[in-house]
C-alpha positions in Angstrom: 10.2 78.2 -9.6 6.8 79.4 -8.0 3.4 77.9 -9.1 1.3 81.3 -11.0 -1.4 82.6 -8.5 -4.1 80.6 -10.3 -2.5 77.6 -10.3 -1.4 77.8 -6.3 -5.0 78.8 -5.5 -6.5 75.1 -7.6 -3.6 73.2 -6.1 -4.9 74.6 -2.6 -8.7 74.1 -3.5 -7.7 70.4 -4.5 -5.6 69.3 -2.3 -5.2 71.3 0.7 -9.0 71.5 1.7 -8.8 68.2 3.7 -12.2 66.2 4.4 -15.5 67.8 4.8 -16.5 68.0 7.7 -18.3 64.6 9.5 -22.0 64.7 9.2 -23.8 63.7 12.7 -25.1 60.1 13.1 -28.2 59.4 14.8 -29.4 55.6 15.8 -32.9 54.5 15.2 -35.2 51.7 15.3 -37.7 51.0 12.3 -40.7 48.7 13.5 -44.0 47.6 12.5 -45.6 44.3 11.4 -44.5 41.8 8.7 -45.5 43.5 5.3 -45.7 46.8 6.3 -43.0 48.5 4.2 -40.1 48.8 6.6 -37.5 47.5 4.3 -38.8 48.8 1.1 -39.1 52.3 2.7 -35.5 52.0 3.5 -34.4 50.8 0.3 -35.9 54.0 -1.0 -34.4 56.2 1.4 -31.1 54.4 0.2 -32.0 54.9 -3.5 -31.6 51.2 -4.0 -33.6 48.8 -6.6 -37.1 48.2 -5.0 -36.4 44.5 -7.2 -34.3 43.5 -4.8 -36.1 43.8 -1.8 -36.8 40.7 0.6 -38.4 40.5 3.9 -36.6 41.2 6.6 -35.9 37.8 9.6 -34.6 39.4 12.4 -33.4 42.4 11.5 -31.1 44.7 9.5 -29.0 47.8 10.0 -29.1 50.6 7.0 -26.6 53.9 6.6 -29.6 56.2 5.9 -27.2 59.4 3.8 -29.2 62.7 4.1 -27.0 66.3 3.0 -26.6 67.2 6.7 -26.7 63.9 8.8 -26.7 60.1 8.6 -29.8 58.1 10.3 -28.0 54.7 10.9 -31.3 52.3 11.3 -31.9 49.1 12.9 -34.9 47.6 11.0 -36.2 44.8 13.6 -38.3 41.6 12.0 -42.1 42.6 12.1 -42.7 38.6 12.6 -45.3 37.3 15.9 -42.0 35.6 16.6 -39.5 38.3 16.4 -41.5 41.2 17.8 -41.4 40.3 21.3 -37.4 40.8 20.9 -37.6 44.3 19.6 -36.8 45.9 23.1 -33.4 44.1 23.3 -32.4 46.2 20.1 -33.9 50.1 21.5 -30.9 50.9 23.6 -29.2 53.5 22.5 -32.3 54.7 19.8 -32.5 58.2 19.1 -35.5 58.1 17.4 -38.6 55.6 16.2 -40.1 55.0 13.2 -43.4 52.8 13.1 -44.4 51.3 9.7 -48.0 50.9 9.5 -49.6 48.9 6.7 -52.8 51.4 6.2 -53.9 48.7 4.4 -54.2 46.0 6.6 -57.1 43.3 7.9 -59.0 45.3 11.1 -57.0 42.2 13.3 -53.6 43.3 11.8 -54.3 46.5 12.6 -55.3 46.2 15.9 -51.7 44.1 16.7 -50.0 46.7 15.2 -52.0 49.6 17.1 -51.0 47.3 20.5 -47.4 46.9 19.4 -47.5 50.6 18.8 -48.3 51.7 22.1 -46.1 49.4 24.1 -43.1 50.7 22.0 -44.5 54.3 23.3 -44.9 53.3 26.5 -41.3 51.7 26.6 -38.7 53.1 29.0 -35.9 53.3 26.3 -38.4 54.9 23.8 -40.6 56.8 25.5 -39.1 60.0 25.2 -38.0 59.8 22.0 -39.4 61.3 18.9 -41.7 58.9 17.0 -42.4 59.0 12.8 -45.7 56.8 12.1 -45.8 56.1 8.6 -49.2 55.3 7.5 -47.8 53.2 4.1 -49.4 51.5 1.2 -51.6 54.8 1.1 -51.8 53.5 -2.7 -53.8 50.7 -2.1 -57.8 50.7 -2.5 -58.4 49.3 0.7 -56.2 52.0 2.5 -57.4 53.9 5.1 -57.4 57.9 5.4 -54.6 59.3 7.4 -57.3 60.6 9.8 -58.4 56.9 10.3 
């Protein structure tokens, strides 16, 4: 017996489509200082409970799903003691994104500002494109995004 037309045509849109089509991956890095906002930025992103969030020691990788692509990110510790290992993790990065706490003391800020621009001046970053995230915009003490 043969399947009616309308029932060939939803068997075929069922089960003979096969996947959809692999979405492209791109690598990058997520830095910036201890309290910045890295991992609850990412939680968001990942539309998980912002509950649940803990600081990250050492560092994390998060599946980023976007309609069109998948940013797979490695989120490095923003610790004194972890930040001078963040180059070990850049190779292969396609892309940066710095967390800044816009809210931060003036000596906070000035770390991160110097942590900034040796990540630009990196060779394995340098010519990559950067997103700086001036977070915790909320906050009274924050500054403008022109500061």
């Amino acid at each position: 017996t043969t399947l009616p037309l309308l029932s060939r045509q939803c068997f075929r849109a069922l089960c003979c489509k096969g996947p959809p089509p692999a979405r492209p991956e791109y690598d990058l890095v997520c830095i910036g200082l201890t309290g910045s906002g890295k991992t609850s930025l990412l939680s968001k992103l990942c539309s998980e409970s912002p509950e649940n969030v803990v600081s990250t020691t050492g560092f994390s990788i998060k599946a980023v799903p976007f309609q069109n692509a998948i940013l797979n990110v490695k989120e490095l510790g923003g610790a004194d003691n972890i930040r001078k290992y963040w180059s070990r993790y850049y190779q292969g990065s396609q892309g940066v994104i710095f967390v800044l706490d816009s809210a931060s003391s003036e000596d906070d800020l000035e770390t991160a500002r110097n942590e900034l621009h040796s990540a630009l001046q990196h060779p394995q970053l340098c010519t990559l494109p950067f997103l700086i995230l001036a977070n915790h915009q909320d906050k009274p003490a924050a500054r403008s995004v022109q500061e």
